[in-house]
N, C-alpha and C positions, 0 to 999 in steps of 0.2 A: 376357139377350139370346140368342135361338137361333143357331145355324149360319147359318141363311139369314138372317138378319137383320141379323148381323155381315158375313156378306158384300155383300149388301145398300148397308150402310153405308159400305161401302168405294168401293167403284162409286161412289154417289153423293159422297162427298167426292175422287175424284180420276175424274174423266169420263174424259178424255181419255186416261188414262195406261192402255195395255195391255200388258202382262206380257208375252206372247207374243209382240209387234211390236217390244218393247224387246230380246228375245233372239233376234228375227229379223235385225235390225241389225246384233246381234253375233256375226252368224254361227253362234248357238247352236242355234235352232230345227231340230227337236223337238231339247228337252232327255233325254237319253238316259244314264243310267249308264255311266260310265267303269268302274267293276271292283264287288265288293259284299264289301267286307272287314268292316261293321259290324253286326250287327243289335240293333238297340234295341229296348226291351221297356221300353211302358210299363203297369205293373203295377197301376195303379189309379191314384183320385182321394184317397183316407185319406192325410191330413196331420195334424199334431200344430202344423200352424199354418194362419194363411190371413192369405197376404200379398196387398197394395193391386193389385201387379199379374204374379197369378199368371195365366197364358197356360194352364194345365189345370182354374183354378177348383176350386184342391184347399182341401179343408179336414177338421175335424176329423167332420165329420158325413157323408163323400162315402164310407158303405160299401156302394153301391147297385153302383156298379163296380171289383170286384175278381178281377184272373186266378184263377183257382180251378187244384187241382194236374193236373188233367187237360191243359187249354191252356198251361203253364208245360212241361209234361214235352214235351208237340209243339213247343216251342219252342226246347228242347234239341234234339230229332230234327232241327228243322232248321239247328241250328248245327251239329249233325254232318253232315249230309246238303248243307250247301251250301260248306263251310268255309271258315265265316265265321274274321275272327283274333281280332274283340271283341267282349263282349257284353256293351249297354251297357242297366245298368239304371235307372229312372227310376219319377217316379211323378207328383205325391204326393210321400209320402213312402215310397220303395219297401221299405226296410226292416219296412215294417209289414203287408207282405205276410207270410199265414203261409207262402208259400214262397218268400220271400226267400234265405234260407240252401240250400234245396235247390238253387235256381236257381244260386248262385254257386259250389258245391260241384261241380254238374255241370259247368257249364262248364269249371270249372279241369279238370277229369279228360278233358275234350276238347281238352287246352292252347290254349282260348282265353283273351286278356287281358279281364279283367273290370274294367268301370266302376261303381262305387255314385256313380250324381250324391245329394246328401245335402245336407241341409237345417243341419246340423251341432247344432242343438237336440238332434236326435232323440238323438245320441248322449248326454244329458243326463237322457233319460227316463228312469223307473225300469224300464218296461216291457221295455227294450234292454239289459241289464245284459251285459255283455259282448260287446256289439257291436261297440265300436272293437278288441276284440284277436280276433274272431274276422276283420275286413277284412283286421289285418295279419298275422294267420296262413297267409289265404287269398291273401294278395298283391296285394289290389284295389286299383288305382287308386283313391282318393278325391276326386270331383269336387265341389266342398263351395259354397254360393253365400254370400255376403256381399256384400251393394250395398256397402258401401264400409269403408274402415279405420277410419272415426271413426265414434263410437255415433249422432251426431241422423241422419244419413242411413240408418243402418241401423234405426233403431227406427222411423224416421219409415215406413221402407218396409212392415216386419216384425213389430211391434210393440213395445211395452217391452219391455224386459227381454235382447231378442233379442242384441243385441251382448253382453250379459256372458258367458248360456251358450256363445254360437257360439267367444268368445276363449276360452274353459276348452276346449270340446272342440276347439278348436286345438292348444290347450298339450299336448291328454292323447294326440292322433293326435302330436304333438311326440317326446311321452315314449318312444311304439312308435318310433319311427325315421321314421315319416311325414315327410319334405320333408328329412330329413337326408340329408348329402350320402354316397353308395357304400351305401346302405341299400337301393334297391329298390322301396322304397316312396311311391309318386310321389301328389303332393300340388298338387290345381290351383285355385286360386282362381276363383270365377265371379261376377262383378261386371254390374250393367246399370242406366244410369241413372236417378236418382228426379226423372224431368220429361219433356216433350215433346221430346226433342232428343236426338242420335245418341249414342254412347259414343266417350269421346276414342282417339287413337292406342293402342292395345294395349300396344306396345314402351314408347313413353312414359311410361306409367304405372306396368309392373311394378315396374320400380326402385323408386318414390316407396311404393309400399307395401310393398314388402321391406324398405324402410326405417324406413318408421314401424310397422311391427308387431311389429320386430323389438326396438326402440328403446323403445316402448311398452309392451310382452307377451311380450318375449322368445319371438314366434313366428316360423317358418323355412315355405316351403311354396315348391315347384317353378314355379310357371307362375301368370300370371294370363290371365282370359281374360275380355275384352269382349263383351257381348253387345247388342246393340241391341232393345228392347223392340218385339214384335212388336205389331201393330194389331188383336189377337185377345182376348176374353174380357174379362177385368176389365180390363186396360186400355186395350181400348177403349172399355171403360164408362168409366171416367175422364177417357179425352178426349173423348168426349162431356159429360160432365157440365159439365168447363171448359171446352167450346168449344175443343177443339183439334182435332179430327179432320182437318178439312180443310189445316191447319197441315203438322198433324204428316205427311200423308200427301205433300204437297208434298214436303217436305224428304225422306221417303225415294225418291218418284220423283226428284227433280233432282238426286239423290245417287249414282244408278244409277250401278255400274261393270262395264261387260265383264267384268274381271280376275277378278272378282268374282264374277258371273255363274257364270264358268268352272268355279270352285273350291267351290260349295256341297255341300251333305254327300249332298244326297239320290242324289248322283252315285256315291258309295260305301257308302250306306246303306240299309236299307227298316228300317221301322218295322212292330210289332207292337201292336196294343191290346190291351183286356183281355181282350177276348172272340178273341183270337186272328185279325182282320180286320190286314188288311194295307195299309200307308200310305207312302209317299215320304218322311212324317217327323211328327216328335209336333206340329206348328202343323198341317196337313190332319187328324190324327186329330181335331183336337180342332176342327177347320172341317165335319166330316166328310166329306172329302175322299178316297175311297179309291182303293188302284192301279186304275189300270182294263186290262182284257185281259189276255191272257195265261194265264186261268186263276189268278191271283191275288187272290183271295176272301177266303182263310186261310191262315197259316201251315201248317197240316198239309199245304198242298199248294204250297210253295215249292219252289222246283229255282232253283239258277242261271242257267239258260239264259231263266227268264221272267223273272226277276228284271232280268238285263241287255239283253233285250229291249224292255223296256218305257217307254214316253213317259213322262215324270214328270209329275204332273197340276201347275197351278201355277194361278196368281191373282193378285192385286192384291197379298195381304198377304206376296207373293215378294218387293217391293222392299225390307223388311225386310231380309229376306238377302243383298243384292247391295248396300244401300248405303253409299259410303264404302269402309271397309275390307272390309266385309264381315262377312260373323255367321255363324256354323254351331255346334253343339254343340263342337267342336272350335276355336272361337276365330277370329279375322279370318282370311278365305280371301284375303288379296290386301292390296295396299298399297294406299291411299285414294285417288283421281281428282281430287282437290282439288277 
C-alpha cells in the first residue's frame, strides 16, 4: 500500500475527524516545536526480521534504502551544528548499517547521549559479533522492543523463535551491567499491542513485567514503554484485511487527549531519513510527509532557528499520538482522558 493510499484510507475510515481542528480546540494550533534536543536518524529499512506490524515495512530484503557514509557524516555536522543532547538511532534494524558504529562513536565524541532502538535478535546474529559490548563500552542507551513478557504474544507478533533469542540477549545486555542498578547503562523496554485496541496504562504495567521477567529469566531492565500501534504500513494492512480500520481509527479519535497533544515528541525532535530529507518524525517519513519551509529539505542544511520555526506537518494518523496516554518514541506523553 502507497503513502497516498494509506492516507487515503485513513480519511475515508474516520470523515469527520480533523487533526488540525482537534489541536485547534486545544489551543494547540499551529503545532510548533517547544526546543529540539533530539535528532533521530533513521538508517534504513535492512532488518534481520519482518514483523506483522512493522510501521517502516522493514525486512530482511529492504537494501534498496540505506544511509550511505556520506549523508550519516552530514548528520553528525548537524548534531554538532544544532546541539542537539540525543541521537537517536533507528531503522530497520540500524545496527546493520555499515555506519552504524561510525555514527555512535561520533556522537559520543560530540557528548551527545546516544539511543540504539534494537530489535534484540540482532544481537544474536552471527554477523554482530560483538555488538552488545561494543553499546556498552560506548554507553548507549538500549532501546530493545518486545510485544510482551510471555513467548505466544511475542512470536505471534514476531515470529517463532523470537522470544527465546530476545530473553538470551536480555540476559547477555544483563551480564554488561545493562538495567543494573548504579551501572549507567540504561535498558528500556518497548512493548505495543498484538490487536486493534490502545496499549494499557504505561505505569501499570512496568511492574508486572519487572516481575515476571525477572521471576522467569532472571532479567533486570530500567523502563517500559507503551507504545500505541500507528494506522501506517503493515498494520494498516492488517486492519484492513480484518476489517478494522474504521474501528480502530474511532477509538484513536474518541481517545484524543489535549495533555497529550501538548507533550508529543515531534515538539522536541526532527527526524532524519535515509537519504538525508528531513521529517517531524519516522510515522511522516514513512507517510512521506516531509518538514515543509523553512529551508528544510536536508539535513546538510539544518540550523536551529528553522528547525524551531517551523509548523509540524500532521494528519489523521496524529491521533495515534495523542490518544489516551499518549505515544511518542519516548513513552506515554501525559496521563490518559478516560
Amino acid at each position: 500500500m502507497t503513502p497516498t493510499q494509506q492516507l487515503a484510507l485513513m480519511e475515508q475510515a474516520a470523515p469527520d475527524a480533523d487533526f488540525q481542528q482537534a489541536l485547534a480546540r486545544s489551543g494547540l494550533s499551529p503545532l510548533r516545536p517547544l526546543a529540539l534536543d533530539v535528532l533521530q536518524l533513521n538508517v534504513g529499512k535492512l532488518c534481520n526480521q519482518t514483523c506483522r506490524h512493522c510501521h517502516v515495512d522493514a525486512g530482511p530484503d529492504r537494501t534498496d534504502q540505506m544511509m550511505d557514509e556520506v549523508t550519516a557524516r552530514e548528520c553528525l555536522d548537524a548534531a554538532e551544528r544544532t546541539g542537539v543532547t540525543t541521537l537517536d538511532i533507528t531503522g530497520g534494524a540500524p545496527e546493520l548499517n555499515p555506519n552504524f558504529r561510525m555514527l555512535v562513536e561520533g556522537a559520543r565524541r560530540l557528548g551527545c547521549h546516544v539511543i540504539d532502538r534494537c530489535n534484540l535478535t540482532i544481537l544474536e546474529s552471527g554477523s554482530q559479533r560483538g555488538l552488545a559490548e561494543f553499546l556498552a563500552e560506548q554507553r548507549v542507551e538500549v532501546v530493545c522492543s518486545l510485544p510482551h513478557y510471555r513467548r505466544l504474544n511475542t512470536d505471534r507478533q514476531r515470529g517463532d523463535g523470537v522470544y527465546e533469542k530476545s530473553i538470551r540477549a536480555l540476559q547477555r545486555l544483563n551480564a554488561l551491567g545493562y538495567g543494573q542498578p548504579g551501572s549507567g547503562l540504561r535498558l528500556t523496554l518497548v512493548t505495543n499491542p498484538v490487536g486493534a485496541f490502545l496499549p494499557p496504562q504505561q505505569a501499570s504495567i512496568e511492574a508486572e513485567w519487572k516481575r515476571a521477567l525477572l521471576a522467569d529469566h532472571g532479567v533486570v531492565f530500567d523502563q517500559l514503554i507503551a507504545i500505541t500501534n500507528m494506522p501506517i504500513a503493515r498494520y494498516l494492512e492488517w486492519l484492513a484485511l480484518s476489517d478494522n480500520v474504521e474501528a480502530y481509527m474511532g477509538r484513536l479519535v474518541r481517545a484524543y487527549n489535549p495533555a497529550a497533544a501538548a507533550g508529543v515528541m515531534c515538539r522536541s525532535m526532527i527526524s532524519v531519513g535515509w537519504d538525508g530529507r528531513l521529517y517531524d518524525c519516522d510515522f511522516n517519513q514513512m507517510l512521506e510527509l516531509p518538514c515543509d519551509g523553512q529551508g528544510l529539505g536536508h539535513v546538510r542544511d539544518l540550523a536551529r532557528e528553522g528547525a524551531m520555526g517551523r509548523e509540524v506537518v500532521t494528519g489523521r494518523h496524529c491521533f495515534g499520538c495523542t490518544a489516551g496516554q499518549g505515544s511518542s518514541c519516548g513513552g506515554a506523553t501525559a496521563s490518559s482522558n478516560g
